[in-house]
C-alpha atoms as one frame of an Amber mdcrd trajectory, in Angstrom:
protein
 141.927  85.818 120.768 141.584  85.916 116.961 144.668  87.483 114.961 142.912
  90.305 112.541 144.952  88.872 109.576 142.085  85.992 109.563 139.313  88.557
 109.292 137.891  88.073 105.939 138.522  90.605 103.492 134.565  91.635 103.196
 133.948  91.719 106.937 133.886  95.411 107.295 131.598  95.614 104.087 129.275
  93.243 105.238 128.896  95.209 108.698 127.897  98.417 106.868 125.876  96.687
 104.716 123.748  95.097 107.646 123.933  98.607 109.610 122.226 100.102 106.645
 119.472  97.322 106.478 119.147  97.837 110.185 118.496 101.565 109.767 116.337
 100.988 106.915 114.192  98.423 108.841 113.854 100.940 112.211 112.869 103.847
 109.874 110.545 102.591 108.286 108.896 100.789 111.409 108.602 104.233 112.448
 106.681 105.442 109.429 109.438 107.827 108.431 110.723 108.976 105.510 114.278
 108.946 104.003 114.278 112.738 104.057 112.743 113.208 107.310 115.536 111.200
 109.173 117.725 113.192 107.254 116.356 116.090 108.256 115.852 114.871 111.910
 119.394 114.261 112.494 120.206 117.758 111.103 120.964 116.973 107.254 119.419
 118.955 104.681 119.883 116.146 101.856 118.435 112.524 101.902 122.162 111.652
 100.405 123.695 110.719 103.293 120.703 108.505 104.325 119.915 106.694 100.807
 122.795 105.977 100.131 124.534 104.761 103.056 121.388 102.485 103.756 122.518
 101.002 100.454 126.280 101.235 101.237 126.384 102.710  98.138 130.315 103.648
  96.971 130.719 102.547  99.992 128.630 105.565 101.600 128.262 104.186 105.784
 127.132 105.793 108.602 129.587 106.806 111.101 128.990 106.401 114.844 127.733
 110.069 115.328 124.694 109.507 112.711 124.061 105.990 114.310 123.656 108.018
 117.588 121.193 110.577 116.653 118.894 107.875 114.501 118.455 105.995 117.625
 117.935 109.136 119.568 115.397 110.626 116.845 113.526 107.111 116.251 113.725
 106.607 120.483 115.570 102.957 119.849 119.055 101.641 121.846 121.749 102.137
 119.287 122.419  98.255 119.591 119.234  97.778 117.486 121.026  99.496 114.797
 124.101  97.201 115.237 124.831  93.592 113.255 123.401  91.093 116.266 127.606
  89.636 116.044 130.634  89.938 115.050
């Protein structure tokens, strides 16, 4: 077992920033558009989707958009995931 006061301080960062390359890299292997996820998933605005796929402000996806890109773009979530952690 690991104790989490060895996890390095960018960890967390580096997960969303590798989630949002992972999204990036499914949507666009599926010819889509940053505003047509958005809009797929049930967002009116590209915002949540450009900038989170740049972790931008630190701007992430949470588990609930991860779910409905992989249901919209017909992937297993996992695909969206960092391959370890």
């Amino acid at each position: 077992m690991k104790d989490i006061l060895d996890l390095p301080e960018d960890f967390i960062d580096d997960l969303h920033v590798e989630i949002g390359n992972n999204v990036k890299k499914a949507r666009t292997e599926k010819g889509l558009s940053q505003l047509k996820l958005a809009q797929m998933i049930g967002h009116k605005s590209v915002s949540i989707i450009s900038l989170a796929e740049i972790y931008h402000n630190k701007q992430h996806f949470n588990i609930e958009h991860l779910a409905k890109i992989a249901y919209v773009l017909e992937i297993d979530m996992c695909e969206l995931l960092p391959k370890t952690l």
